[in-house]
C-alpha positions in Angstrom: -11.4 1.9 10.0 -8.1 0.9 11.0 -4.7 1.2 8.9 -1.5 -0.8 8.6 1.7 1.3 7.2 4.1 -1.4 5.4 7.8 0.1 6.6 9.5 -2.9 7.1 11.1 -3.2 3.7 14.8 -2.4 2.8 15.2 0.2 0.4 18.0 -1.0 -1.6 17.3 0.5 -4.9 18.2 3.9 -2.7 21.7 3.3 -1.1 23.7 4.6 -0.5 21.0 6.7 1.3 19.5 4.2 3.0 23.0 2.3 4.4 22.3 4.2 7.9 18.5 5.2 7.5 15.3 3.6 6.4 13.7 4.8 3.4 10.6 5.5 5.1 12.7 7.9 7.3 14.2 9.9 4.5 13.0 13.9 4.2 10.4 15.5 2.0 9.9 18.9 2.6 9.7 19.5 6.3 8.6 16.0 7.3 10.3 12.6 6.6 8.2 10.6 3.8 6.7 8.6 6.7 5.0 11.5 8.3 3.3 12.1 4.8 1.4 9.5 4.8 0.8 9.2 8.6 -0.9 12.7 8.1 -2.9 11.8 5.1 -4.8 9.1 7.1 -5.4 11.9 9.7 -7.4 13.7 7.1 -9.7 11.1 6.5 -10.3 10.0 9.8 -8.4 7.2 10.6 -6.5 7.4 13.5 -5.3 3.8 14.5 -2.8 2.2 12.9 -0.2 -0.2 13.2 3.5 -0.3 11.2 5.0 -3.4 10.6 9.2 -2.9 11.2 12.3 -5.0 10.4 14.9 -3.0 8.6 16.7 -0.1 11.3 13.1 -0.3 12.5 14.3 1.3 16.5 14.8 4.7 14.2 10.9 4.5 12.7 10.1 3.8 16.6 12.1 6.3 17.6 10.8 9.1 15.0 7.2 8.7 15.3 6.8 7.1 18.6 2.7 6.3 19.4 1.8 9.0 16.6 -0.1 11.1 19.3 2.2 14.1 17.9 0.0 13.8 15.0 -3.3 13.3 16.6 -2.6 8.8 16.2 -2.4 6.0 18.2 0.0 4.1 16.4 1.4 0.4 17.3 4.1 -1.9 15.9 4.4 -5.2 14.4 8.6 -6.3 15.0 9.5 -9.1 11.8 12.6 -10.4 12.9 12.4 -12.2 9.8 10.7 -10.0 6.8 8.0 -11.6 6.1 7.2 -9.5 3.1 3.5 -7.7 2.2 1.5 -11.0 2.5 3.0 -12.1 6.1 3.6 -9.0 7.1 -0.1 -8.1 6.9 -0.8 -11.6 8.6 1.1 -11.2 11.2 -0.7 -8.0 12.3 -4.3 -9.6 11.6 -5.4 -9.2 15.2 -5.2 -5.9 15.5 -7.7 -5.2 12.8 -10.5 -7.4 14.9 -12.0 -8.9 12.2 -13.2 -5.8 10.4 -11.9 -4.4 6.6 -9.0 -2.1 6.6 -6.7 0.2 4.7 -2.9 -0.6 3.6 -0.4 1.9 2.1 3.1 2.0 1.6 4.9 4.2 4.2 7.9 5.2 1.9 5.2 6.4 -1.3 4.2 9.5 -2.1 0.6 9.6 -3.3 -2.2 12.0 -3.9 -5.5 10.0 -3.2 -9.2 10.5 -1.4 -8.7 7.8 0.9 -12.2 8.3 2.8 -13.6 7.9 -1.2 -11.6 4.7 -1.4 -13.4 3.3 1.7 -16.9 3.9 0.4 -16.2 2.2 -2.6 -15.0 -0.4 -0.9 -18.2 -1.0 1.4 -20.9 -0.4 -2.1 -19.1 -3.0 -3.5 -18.7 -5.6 -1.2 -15.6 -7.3 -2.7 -13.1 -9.3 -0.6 -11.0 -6.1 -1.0 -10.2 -3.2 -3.1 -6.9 -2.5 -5.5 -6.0 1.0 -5.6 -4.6 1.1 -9.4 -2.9 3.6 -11.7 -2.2 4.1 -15.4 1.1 4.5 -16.3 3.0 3.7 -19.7 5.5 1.6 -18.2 2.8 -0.9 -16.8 4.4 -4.0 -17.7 7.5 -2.9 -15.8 5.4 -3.0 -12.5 3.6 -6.0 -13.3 -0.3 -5.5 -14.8 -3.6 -6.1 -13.4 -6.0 -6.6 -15.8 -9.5 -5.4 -14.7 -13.0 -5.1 -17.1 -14.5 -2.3 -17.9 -16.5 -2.5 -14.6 -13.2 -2.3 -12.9 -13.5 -5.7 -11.3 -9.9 -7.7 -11.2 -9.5 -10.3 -13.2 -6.1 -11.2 -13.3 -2.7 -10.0 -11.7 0.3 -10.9 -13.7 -1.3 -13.3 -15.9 -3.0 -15.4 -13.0 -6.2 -15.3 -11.5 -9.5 -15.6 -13.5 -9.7 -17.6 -17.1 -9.8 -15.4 -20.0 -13.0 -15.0 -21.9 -12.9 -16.9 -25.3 -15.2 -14.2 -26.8 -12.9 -11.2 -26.9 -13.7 -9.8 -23.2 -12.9 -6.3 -22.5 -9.4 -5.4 -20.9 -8.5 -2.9 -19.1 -4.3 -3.1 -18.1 -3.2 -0.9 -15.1 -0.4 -1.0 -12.1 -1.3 -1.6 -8.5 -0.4 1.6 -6.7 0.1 -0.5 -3.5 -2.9 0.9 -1.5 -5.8 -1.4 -1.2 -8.8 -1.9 1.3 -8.8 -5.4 2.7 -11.1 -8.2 4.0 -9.7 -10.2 6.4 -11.1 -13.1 4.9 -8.5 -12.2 2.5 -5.8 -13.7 4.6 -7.3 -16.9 5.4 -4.4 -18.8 3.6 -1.9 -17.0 4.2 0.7 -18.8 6.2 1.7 -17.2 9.3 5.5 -16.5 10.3 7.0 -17.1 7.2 7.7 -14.9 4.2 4.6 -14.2 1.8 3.7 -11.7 -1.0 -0.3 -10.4 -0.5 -0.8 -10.4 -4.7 -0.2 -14.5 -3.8 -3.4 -14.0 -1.9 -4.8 -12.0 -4.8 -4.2 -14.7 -7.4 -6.0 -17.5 -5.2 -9.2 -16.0 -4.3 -9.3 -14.5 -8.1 -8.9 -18.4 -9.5 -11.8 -19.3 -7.2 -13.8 -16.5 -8.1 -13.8 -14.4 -5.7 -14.7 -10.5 -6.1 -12.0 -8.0 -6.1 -12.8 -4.5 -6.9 -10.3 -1.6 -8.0 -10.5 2.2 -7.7 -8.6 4.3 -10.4 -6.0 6.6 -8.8 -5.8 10.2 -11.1 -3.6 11.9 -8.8 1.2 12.6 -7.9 1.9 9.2 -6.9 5.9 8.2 -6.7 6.9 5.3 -5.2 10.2 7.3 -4.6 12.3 4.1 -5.3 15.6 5.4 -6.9 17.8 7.9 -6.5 16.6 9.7 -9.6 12.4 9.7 -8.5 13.7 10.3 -4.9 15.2 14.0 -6.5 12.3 13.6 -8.7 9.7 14.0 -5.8 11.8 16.6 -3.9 11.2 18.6 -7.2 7.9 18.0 -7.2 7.6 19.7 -3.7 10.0 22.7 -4.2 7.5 23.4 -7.3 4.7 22.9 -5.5 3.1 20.0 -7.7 2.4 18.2 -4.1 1.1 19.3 -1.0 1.4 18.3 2.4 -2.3 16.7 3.8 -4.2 19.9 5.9 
């Protein structure tokens, strides 16, 4: 399976630490976040992958290069224009020829079987798989509702009809790791601006099957200052580990 790595996106929650560098770029440990992840999908097999850049993107080039340091072949996807997670994905659709594959946040710091993930994925045979979290503040990072089967049902409110017999809820976060169909992106426009949970909403309102897998593990999306020193913490107390 093939991977995109979304580091496109501008980090303003972090400046001033991102006025002169990408967040993606900015150090854990001995590695910048980037590499993190970059190493994690070595572990579980999957060595092509392609990064979608736009924001001091010539510095994520420049640092990481065609990945073969790390035993990758990685390629990149220039948006002059951010296109966001939707277009961004869409706009890199060729290079996944047609066959399912995995997206994750370069600038996150997660904890997570990705090779688990995938098999999910294929047994179920949904248009794609939502990695998902608990987390007390889940309104704050917008809910997906799922039943107890752990199919989606709604993302903010939108997608399926609610049940008028009471159904089952369960409320979670999207972690921002999923496994995706390309029949996913079929309406998706392409070159302009586009959020992927648009995508979500329409194939959930037509009925369309989208699975979830629960995520136990650290995850941080490392997007302020105060989770940024958080997650450096983390490391220097060795609640996180760098992939073997």
């Amino acid at each position: 399976m093939k991977a995109m790595v979304l580091a496109a996106g501008l980090g303003t929650r972090l400046r001033p630490l991102t006025n002169s560098l990408p967040k993606p770029l900015l150090s854990l440990g001995p590695h910048p976040l980037l590499v993190w992840n970059l190493l994690l999908l070595r572990k579980h097999g999957i060595a092509d992958v392609i990064m979608n850049l736009h924001y001091l993107g010539e510095q994520i080039q420049h640092a990481i290069g065609d990945g073969s340091q790390w035993g990758l072949k990685v390629t990149y996807s220039f948006e002059p224009v951010l296109l966001g997670t939707g277009g961004g994905v869409k706009q890199a659709e060729p290079f996944f020829e047609g066959e399912p594959f995995l997206v994750i946040n370069g600038d996150t710091i997660f904890d997570l079987n990705l090779s688990a993930v995938i098999a999910h994925h294929r047994e179920a045979e949904a248009i794609a798989t939502m990695v998902l979290r608990d987390d007390p503040d889940v309104d704050q990072w917008g809910v997906i509702e799922t039943d107890a089967q752990g199919q989606v049902l709604r993302i903010n409110g939108n997608g399926r009809p609610a049940s008028q017999d009471g159904e089952y809820v369960v409320r979670r976060m999207f972690a921002g790791i999923h496994v995706v169909d390309p029949f996913l992106l079929r309406h998706v426009p392409e070159g302009v601006p586009y959020s992927i949970i648009d995508a979500y909403v329409l194939w959930l309102e037509r009925g369309a099957s989208v699975s979830s897998y629960l995520l136990t593990g650290y995850w941080s999306d490392v997007g302020t200052p105060q989770r940024y020193a958080q997650v450096q913490q983390d490391f220097d107390f060795g609640r996180i580990r760098l992939p073997a």
